[in-house]
C-alpha positions in Angstrom: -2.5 -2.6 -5.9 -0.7 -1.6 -8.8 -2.5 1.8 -9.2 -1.5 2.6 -5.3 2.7 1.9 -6.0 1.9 4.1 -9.5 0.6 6.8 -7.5 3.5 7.5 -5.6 5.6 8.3 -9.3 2.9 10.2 -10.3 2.6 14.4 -9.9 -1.0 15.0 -10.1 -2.6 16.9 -6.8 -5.9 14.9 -7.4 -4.1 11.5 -5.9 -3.1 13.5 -2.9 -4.5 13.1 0.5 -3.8 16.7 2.7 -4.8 16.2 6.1 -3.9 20.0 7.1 -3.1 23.0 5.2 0.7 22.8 6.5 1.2 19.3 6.3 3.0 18.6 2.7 4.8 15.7 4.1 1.5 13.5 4.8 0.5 13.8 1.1 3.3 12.3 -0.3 3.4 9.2 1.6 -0.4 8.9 1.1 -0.6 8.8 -2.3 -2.6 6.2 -3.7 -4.0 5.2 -0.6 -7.6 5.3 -2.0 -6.8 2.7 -4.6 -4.7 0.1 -1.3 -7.6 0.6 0.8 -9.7 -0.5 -2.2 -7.4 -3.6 -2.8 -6.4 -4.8 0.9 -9.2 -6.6 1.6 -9.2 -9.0 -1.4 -6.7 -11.9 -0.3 -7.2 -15.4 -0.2 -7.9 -16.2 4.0 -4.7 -17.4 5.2 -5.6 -21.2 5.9 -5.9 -21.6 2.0 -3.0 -22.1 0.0 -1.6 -18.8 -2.0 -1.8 -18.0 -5.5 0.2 -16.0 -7.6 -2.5 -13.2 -7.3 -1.8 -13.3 -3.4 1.9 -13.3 -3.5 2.1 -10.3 -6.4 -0.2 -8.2 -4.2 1.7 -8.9 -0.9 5.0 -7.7 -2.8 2.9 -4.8 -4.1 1.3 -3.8 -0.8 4.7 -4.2 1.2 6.3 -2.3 -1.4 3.6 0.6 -0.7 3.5 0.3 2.8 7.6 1.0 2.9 6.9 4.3 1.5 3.8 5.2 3.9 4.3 7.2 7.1 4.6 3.8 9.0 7.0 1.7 7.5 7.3 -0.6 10.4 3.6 -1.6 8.8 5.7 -3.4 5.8 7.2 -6.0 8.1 4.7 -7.1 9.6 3.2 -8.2 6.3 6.9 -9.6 5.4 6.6 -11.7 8.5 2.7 -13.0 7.5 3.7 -13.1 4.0 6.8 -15.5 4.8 5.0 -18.0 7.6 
């Protein structure tokens, strides 16, 4: 998760993601989506009590997910991350 907030500070065209040849936008708020899509799947299930792993990558991935092209994505996992 840290790799995916890194990406977005970083200028290199291999980390972005161009979904058309006009659409510059898209790219920036994808960057490092390879490396979340690699991480969001490796939480604790939710009945289990958190660890320190689960709450730094929540922070992490609601951090990246205020950046992407839907924010509105961040607080919903504000609103898990908090019940």
């Amino acid at each position: 998760m840290v790799c995916a907030v890194a990406a977005r500070f970083v200028d290199d065209e291999r980390l972005d993601i161009q979904y058309s040849a006009t659409d510059a936008t898209a790219s920036k708020q994808s960057k490092g989506f390879e490396y979340f899509r690699a991480s969001s799947g490796s939480a604790s299930p939710a009945l289990m009590s958190a660890t320190l792993y689960d709450i730094q990558s929540s922070v992490l991935a609601i951090f990246w997910l205020l950046g992407a092209a839907t924010p509105i994505s961040a607080w919903a996992c504000v609103g898990f991350a908090s019940g």
